[in-house]
DRENVO-728126 format. One line per 8 residues: number of its first residue (from 1); their letters; for each residue y, x, z of N, C-alpha, C. Coordinates in nm, 4 decimals, m for minus. Layout:
REM DRENVO-728126
NUM = a = Y,X,Z,Y,X,Z,Y,X,Z; ...
REM end
This chain:
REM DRENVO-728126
1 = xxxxxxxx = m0.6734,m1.1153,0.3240,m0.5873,m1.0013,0.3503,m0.4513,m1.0239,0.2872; m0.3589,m0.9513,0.3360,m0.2177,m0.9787,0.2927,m0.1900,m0.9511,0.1411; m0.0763,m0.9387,0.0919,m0.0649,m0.9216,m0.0208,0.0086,m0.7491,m0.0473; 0.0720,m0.7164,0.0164,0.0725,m0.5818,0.0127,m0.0243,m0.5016,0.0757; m0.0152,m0.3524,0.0462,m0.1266,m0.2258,0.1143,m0.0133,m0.1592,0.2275; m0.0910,m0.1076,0.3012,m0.0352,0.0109,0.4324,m0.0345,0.1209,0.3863; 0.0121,0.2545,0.4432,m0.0350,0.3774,0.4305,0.0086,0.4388,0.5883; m0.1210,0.4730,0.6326,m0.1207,0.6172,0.7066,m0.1019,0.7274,0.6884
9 = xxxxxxxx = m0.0550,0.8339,0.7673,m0.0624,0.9659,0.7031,m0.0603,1.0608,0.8217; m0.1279,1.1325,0.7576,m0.1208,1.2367,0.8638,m0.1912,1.3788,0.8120; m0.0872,1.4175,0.8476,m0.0943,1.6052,0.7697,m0.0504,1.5667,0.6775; m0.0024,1.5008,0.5921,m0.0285,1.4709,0.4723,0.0085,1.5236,0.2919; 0.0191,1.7032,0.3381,0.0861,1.7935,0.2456,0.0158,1.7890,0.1140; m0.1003,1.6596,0.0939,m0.1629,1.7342,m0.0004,m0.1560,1.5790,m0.1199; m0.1218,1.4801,m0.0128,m0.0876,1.3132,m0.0421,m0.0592,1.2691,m0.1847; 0.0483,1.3440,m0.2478,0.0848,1.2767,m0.3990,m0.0042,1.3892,m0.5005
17 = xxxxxxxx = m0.0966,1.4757,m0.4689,m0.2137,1.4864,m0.5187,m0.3185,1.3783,m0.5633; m0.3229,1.2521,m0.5181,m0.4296,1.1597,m0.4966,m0.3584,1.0387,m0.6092; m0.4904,1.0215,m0.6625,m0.4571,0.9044,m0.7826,m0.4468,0.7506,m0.6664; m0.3338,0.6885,m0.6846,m0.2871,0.5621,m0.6452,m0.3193,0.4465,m0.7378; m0.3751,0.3592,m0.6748,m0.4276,0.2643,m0.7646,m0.3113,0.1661,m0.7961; m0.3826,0.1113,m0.9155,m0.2955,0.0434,m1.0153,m0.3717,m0.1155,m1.0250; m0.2989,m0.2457,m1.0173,m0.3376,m0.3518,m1.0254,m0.3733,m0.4697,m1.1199; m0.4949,m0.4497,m1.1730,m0.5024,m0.5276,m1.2909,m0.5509,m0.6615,m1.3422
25 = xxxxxxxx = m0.6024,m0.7755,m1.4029,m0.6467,m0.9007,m1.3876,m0.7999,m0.8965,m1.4728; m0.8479,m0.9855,m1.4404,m1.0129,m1.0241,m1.4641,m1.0194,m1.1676,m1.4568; m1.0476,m1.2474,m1.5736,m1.1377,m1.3338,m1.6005,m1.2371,m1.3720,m1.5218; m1.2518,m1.4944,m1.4109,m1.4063,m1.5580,m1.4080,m1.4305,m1.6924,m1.3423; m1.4812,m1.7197,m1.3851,m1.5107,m1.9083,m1.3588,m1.3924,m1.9909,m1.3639; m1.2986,m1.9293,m1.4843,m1.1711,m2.0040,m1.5392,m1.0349,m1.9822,m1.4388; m1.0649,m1.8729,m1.3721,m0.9354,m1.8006,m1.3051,m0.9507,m1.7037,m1.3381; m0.7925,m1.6273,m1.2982,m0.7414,m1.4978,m1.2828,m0.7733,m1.4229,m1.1691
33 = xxxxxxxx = m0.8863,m1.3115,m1.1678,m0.8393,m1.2496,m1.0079,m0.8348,m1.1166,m1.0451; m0.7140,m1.0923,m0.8948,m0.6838,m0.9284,m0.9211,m0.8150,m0.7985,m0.9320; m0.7711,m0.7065,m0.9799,m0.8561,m0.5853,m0.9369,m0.7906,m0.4364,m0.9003; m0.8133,m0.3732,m0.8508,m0.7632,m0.2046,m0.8881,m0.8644,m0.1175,m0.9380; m0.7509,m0.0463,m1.0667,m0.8056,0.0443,m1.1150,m0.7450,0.1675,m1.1090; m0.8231,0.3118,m1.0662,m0.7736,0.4110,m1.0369,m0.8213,0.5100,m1.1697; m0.6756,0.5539,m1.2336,m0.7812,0.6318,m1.3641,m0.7105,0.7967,m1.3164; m0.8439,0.8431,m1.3377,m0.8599,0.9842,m1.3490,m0.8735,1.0940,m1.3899
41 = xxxxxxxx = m0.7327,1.1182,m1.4832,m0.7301,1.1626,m1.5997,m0.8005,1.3311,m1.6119; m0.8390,1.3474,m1.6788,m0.9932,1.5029,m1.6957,m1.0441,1.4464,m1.6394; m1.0940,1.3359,m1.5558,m1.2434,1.2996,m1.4524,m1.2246,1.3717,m1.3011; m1.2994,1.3326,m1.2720,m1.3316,1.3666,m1.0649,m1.5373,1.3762,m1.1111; m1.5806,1.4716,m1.0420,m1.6563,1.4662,m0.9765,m1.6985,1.3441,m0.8603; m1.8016,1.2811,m0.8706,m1.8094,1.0978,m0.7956,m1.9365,1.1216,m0.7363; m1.9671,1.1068,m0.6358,m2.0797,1.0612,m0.5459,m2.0397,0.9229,m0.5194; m2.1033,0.8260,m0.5473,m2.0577,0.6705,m0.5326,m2.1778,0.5599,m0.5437
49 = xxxxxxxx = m2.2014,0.4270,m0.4733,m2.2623,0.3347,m0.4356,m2.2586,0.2223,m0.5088; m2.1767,0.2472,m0.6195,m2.1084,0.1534,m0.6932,m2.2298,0.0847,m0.7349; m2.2149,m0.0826,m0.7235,m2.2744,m0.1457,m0.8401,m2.3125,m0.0911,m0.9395; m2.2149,m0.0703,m1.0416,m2.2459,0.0050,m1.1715,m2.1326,0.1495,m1.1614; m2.1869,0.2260,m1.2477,m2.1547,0.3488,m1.2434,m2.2124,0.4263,m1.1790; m2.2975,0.3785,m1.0628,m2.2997,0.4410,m0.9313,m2.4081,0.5902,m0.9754; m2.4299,0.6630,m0.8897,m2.4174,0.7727,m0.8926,m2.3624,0.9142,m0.8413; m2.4050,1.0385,m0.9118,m2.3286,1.1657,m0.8977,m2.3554,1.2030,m1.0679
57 = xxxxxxxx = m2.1893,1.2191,m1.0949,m2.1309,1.2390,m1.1874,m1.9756,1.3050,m1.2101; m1.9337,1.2647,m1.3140,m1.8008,1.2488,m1.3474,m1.7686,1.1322,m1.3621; m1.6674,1.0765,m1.3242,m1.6045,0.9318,m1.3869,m1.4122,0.9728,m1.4024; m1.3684,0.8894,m1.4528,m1.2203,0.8828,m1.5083,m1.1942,0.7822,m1.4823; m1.2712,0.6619,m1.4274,m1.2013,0.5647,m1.3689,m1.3125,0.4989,m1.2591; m1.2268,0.4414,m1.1881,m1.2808,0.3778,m1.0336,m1.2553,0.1466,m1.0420; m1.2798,0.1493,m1.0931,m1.2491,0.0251,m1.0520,m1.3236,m0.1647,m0.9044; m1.2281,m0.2004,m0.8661,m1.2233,m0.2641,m0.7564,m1.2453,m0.3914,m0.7338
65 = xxxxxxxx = m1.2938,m0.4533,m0.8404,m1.2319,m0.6081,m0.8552,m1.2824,m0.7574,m0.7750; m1.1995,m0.8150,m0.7567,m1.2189,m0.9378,m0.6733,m1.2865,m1.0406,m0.7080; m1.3786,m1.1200,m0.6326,m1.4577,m1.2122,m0.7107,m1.4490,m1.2942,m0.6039; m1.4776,m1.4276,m0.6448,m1.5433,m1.5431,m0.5180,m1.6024,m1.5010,m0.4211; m1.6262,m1.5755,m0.2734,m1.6980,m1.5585,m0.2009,m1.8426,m1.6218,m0.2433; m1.7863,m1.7883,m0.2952,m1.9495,m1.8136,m0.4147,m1.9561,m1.7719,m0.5261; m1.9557,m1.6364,m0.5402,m1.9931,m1.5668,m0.6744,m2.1470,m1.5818,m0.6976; m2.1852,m1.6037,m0.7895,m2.3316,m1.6760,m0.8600,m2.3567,m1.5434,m0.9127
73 = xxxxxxxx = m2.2923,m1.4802,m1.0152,m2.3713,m1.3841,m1.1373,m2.4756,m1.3091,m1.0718; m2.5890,m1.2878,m1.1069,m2.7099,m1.2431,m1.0759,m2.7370,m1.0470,m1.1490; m2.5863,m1.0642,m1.2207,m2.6105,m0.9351,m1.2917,m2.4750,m0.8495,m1.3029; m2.4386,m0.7995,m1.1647,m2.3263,m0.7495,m1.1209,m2.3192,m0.6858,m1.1786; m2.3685,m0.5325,m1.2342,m2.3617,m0.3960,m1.3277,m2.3168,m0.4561,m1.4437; m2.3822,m0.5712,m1.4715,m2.2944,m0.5795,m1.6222,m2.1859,m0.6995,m1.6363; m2.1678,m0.7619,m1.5415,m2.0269,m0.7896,m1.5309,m1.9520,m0.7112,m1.4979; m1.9475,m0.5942,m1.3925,m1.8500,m0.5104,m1.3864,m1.8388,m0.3935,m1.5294
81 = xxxxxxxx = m1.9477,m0.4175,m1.6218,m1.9009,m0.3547,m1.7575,m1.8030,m0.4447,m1.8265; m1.8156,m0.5797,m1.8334,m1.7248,m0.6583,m1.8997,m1.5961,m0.6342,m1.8637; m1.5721,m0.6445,m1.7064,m1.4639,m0.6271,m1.6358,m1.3505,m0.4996,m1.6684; m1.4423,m0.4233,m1.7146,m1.3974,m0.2586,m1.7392,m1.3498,m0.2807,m1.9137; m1.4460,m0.3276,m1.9904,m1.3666,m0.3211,m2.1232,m1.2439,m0.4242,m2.0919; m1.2637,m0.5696,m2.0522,m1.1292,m0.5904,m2.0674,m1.0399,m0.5682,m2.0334; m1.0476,m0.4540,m1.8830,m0.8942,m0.3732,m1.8205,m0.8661,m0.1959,m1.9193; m0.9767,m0.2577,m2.0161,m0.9242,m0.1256,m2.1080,m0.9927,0.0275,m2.0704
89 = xxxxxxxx = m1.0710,m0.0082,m1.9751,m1.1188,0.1624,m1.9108,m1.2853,0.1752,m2.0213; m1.2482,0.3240,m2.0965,m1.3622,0.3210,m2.1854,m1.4291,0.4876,m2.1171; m1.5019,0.5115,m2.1431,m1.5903,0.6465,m2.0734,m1.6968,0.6082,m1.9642; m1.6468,0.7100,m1.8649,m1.7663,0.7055,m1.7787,m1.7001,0.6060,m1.6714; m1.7559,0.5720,m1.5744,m1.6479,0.5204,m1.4361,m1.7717,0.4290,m1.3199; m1.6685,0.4018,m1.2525,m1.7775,0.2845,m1.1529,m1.7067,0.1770,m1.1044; m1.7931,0.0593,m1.0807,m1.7061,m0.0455,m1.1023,m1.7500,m0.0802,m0.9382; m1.6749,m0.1514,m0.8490,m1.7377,m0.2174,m0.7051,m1.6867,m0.3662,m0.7358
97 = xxxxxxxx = m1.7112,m0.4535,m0.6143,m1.6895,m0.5912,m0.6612,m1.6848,m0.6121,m0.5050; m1.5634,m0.7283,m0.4598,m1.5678,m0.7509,m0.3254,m1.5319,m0.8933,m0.3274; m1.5414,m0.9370,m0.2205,m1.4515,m1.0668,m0.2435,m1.3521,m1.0737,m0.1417; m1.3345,m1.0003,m0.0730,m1.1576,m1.0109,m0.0068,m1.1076,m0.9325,m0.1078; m0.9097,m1.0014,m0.0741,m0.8284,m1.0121,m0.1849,m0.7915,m0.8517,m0.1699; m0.8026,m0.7826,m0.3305,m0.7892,m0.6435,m0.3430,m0.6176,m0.6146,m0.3149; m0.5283,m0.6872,m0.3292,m0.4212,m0.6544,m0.3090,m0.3588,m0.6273,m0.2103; m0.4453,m0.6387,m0.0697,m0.3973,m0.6309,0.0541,m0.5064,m0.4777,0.0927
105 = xxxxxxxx = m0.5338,m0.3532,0.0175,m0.6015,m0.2842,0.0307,m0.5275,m0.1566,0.1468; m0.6298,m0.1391,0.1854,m0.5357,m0.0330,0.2788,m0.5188,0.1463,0.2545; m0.4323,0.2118,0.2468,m0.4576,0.3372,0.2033,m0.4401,0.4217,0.3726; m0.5327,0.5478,0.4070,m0.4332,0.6215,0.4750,m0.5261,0.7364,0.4362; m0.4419,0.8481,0.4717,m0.4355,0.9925,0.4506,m0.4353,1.1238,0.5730; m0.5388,1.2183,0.5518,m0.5350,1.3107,0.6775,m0.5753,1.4706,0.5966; m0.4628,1.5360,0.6175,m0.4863,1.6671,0.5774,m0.5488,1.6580,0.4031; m0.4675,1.5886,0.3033,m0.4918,1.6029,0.2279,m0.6050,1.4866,0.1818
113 = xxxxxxxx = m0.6973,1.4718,0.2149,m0.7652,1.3836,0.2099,m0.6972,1.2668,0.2075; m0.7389,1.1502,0.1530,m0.6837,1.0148,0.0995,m0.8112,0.9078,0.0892; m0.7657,0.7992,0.2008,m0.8816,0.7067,0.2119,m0.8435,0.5895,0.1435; m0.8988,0.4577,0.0516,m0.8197,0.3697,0.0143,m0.9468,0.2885,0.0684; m0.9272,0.1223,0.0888,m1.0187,0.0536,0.1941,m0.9686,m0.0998,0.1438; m1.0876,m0.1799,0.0957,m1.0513,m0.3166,0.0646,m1.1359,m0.3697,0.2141; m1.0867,m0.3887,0.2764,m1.1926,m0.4526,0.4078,m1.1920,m0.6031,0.4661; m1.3040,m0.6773,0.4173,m1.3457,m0.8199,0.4706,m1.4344,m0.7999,0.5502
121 = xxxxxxxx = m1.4634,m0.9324,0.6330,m1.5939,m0.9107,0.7555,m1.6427,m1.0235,0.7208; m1.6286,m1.1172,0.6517,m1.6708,m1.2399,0.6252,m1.8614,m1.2750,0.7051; m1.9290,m1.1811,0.6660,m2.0471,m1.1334,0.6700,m2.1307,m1.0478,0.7310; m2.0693,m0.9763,0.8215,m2.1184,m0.8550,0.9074,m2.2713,m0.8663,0.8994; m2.3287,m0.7663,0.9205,m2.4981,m0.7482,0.9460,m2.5087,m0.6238,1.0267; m2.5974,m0.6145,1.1079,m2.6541,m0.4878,1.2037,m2.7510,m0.4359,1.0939; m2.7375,m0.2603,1.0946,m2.8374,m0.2182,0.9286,m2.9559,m0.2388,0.9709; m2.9995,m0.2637,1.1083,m3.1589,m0.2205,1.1312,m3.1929,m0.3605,1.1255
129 = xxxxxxxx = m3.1438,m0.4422,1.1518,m3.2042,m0.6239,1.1399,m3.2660,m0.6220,1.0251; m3.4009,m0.6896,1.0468,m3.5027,m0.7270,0.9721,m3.4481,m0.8746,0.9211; m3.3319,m0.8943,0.8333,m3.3143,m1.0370,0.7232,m3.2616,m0.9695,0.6388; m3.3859,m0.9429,0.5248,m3.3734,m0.9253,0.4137,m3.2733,m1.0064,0.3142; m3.1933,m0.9839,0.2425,m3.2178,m1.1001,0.1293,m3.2232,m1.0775,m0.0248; m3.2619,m1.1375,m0.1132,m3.2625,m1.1355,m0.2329,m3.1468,m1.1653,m0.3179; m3.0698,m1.2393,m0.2741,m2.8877,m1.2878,m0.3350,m2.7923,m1.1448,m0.3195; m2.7440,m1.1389,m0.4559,m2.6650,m1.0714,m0.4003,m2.5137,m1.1196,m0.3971
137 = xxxxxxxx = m2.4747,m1.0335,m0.2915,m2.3644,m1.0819,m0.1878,m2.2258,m1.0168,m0.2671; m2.1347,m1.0407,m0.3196,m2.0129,m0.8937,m0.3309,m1.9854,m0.8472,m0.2161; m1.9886,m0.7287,m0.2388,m1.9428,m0.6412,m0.0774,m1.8256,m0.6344,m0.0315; m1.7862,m0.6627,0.0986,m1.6875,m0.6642,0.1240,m1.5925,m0.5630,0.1875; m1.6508,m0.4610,0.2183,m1.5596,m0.3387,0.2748,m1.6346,m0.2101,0.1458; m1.5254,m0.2051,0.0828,m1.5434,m0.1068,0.0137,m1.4558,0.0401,m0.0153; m1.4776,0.1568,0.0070,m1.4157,0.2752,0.0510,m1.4275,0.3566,m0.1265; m1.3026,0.4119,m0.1441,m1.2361,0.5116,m0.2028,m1.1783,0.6287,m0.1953
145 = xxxxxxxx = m1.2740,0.7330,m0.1651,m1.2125,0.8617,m0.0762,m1.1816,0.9384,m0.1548; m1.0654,1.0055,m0.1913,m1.0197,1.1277,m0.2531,m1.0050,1.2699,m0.1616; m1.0941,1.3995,m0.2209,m1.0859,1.5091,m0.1769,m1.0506,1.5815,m0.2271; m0.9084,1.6730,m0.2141,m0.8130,1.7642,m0.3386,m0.9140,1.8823,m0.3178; m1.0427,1.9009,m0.2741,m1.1171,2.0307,m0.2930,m1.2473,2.0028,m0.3427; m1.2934,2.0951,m0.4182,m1.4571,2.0816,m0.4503,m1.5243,2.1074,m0.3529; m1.6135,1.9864,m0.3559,m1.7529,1.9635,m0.2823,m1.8637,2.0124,m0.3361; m1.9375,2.0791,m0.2632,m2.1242,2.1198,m0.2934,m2.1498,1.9656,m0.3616
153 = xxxxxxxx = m2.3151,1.9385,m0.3955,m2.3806,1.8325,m0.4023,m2.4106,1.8163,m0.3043; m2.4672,1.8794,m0.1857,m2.4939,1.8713,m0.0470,m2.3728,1.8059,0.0577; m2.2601,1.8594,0.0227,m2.1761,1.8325,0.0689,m2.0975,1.6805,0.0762; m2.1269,1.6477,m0.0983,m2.0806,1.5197,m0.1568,m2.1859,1.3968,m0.0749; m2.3160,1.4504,m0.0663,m2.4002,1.3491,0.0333,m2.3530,1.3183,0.1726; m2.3316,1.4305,0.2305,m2.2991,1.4358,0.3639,m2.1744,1.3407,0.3661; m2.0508,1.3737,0.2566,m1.9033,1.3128,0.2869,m1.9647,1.1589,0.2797; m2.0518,1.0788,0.2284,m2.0931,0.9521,0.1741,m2.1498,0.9199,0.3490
161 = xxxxxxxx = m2.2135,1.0335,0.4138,m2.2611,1.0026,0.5327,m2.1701,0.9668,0.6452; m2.0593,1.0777,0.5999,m1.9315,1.0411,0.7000,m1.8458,0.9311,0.7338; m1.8329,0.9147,0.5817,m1.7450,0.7871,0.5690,m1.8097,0.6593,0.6274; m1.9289,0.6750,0.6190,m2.0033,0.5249,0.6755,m2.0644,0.5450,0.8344; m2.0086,0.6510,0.8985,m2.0414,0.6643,1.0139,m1.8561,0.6338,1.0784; m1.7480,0.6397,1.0468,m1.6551,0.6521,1.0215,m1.5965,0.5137,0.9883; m1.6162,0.4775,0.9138,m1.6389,0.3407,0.9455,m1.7131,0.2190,1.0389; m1.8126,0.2374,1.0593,m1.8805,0.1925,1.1427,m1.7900,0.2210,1.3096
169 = xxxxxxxx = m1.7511,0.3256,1.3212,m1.7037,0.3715,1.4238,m1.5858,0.2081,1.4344; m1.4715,0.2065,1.3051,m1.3883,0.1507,1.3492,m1.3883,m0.0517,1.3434; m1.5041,m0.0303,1.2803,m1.5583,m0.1387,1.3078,m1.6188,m0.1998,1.4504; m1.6848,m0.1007,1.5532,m1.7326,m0.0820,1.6517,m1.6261,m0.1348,1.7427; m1.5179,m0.0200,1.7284,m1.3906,m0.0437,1.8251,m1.2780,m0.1510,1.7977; m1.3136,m0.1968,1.6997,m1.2345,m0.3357,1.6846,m1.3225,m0.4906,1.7136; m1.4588,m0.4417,1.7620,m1.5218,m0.5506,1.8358,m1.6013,m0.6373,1.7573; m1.6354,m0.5711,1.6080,m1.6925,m0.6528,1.4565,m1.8621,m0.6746,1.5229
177 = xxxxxxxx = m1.9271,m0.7447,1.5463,m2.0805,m0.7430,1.5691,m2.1374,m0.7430,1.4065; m2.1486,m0.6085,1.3893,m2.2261,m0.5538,1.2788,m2.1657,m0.3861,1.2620; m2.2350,m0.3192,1.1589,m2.2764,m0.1980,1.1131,m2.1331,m0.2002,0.9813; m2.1638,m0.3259,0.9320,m2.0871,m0.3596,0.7799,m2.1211,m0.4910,0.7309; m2.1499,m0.4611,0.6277,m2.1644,m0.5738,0.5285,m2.3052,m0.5487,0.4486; m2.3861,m0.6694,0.4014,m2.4962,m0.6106,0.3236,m2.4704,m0.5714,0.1851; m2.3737,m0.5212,0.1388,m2.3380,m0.4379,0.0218,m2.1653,m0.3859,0.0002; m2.1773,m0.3292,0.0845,m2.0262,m0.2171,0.1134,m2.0783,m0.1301,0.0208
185 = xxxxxxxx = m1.9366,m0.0408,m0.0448,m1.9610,0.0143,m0.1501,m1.8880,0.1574,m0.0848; m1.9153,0.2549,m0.1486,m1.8687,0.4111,m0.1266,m1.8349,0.4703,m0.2234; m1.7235,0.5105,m0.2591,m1.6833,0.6360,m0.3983,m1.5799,0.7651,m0.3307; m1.6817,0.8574,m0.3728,m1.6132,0.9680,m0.3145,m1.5802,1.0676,m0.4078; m1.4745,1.1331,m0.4051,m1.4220,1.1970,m0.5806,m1.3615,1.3439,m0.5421; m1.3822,1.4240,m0.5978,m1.3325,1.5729,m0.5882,m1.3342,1.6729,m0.7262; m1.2596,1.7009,m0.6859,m1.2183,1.8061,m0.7989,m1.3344,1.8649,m0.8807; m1.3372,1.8724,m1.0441,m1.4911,1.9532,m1.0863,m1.4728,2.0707,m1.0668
193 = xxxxxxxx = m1.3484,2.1177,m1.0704,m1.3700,2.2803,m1.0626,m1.3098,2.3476,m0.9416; m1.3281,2.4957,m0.8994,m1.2898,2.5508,m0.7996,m1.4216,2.5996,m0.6997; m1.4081,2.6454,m0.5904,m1.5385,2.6745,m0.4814,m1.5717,2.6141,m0.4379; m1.6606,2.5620,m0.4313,m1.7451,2.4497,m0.3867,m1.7409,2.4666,m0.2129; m1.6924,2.3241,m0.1860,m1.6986,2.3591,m0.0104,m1.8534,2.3498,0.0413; m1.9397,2.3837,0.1229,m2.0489,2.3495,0.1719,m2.0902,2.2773,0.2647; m1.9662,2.2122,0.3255,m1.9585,2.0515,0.4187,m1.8963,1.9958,0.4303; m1.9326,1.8301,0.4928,m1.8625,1.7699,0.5005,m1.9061,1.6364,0.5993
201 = xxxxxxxx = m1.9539,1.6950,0.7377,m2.0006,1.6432,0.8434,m1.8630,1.6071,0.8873; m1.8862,1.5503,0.9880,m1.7649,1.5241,1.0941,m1.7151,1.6277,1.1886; m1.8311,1.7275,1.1866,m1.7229,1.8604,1.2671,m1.7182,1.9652,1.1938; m1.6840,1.9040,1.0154,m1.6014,2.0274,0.9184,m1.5099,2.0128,0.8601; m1.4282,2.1392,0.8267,m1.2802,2.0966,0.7985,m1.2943,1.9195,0.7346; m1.3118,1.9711,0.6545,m1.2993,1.8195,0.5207,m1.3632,1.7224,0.5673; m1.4792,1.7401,0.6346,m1.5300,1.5927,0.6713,m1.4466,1.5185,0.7923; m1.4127,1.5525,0.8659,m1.3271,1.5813,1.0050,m1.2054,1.4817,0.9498
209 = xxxxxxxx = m1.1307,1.5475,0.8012,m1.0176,1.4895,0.7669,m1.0376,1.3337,0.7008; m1.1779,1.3358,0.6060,m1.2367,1.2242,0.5632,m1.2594,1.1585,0.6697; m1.3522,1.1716,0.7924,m1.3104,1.0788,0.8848,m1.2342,0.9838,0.9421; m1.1422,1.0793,0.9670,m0.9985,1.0154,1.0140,m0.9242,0.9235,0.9052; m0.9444,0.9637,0.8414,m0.8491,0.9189,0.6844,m0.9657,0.7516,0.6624; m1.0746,0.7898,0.6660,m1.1665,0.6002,0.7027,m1.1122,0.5832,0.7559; m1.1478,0.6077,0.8761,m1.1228,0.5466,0.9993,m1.0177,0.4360,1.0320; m0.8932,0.5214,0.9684,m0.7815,0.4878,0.9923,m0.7340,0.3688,0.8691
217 = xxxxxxxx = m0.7892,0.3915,0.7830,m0.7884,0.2724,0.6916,m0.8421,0.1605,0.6807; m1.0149,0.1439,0.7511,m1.0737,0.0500,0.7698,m0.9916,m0.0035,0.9064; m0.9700,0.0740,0.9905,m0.9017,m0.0209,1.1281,m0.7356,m0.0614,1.0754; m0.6811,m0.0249,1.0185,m0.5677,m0.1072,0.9279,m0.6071,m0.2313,0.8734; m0.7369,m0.2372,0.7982,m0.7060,m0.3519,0.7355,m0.8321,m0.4408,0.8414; m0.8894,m0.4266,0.9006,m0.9534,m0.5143,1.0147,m0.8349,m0.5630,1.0545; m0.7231,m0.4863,1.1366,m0.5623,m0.5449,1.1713,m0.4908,m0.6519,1.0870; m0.4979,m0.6232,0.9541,m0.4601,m0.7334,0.8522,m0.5071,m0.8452,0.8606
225 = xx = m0.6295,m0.8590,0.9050,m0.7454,m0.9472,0.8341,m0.8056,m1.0127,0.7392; m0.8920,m1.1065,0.6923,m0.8869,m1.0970,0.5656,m0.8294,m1.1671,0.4603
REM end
């Protein structure tokens, strides 16, 4: 992927609400590779897939970082802890790991909502194919969704449902033979306090906007390539 990010937008009154990631370096197998880290100062509420961190929680930081395509480590969660003390992020957080280059990440935005998207295809897989494997792979399309409103817990599941239907979509229409990748990652973040929305399907306000806001970010950086 290129070396700069895109941004989409659309509606986008709610846009410099949304934490913008910041670019930092990591140590491994005697190089430098980039990462992004998004810190979130009081915390976000996180429904997320992450390697480590993963979960429903709070986190204060999100981090992204780039690894080989022959990445070996057998113990991702705790390299992405190493990764995190040495970019300085201490608390709660979640770490993803990809191996397309994080600096060519794509952002776009719909009604407030804010999608950010590291997207490789190196690897595609259909989810229902029966080839298991035991290696693990770094994932290569990994999603960062910011929502300036509180989500239910119900809701926070559903938005995790959207985004990967939503993706898939723009994967579909850009002609990718696969679903994804066998370890794409998801972090979805919203406000802790306020009224809790109670959806976030594709035909509700917020999910509708999360949609579009994937959508439009994963088919940006499919356009880039990797």
């Amino acid at each position: 992927m290129g070396e700069m990010h895109g941004e989409t937008s659309r509606r986008g009154a709610f846009v410099d609400r949304a934490v913008p990631p910041t670019l930092g370096r990591h140590g491994y197998d005697g190089r430098s590779w980039p990462c992004l880290i998004w810190r979130m100062d009081g915390g976000r509420l996180a429904i997320s897939s992450a390697v480590s961190g993963g979960g429903l929680g709070i986190v204060e930081w999100i981090l992204n970082a780039q690894v080989p395509s022959d990445y070996r480590r057998t113990d991702p969660a705790a390299h992405v802890a190493e990764i995190a003390a040495a970019c300085g992020l201490a608390r709660t957080g979640a770490g993803l790991l990809t191996a397309c280059d994080v600096r060519g990440y794509r952002r776009a935005s719909d009604g407030g909502v804010v999608a950010d998207a590291t997207v490789g295809i190196g690897q595609p897989i259909w989810a229902a194919d029966d080839a298991p494997s035991r290696d693990y792979r770094p994932g290569t399309i990994n999603l960062v969704v910011q929502i300036p409103v509180r989500l239910s817990e119900a809701a926070l599941v559903n938005a995790v449902a959207t985004a990967t239907e939503a993706k898939t979509q723009a994967l579909w229409r850009a002609g990718v033979s696969g679903t994804g990748t066998a370890t794409d990652a998801v972090c979805v973040l919203c406000p802790q306090d306020g009224r809790a929305e109670p959806f976030a399907g594709p035909r509700s306000v917020w999910g509708a906007r999360l949609a579009r806001a994937v959508y439009a970010a994963v088919s940006e950086g499919l356009g880039a390539g990797e």
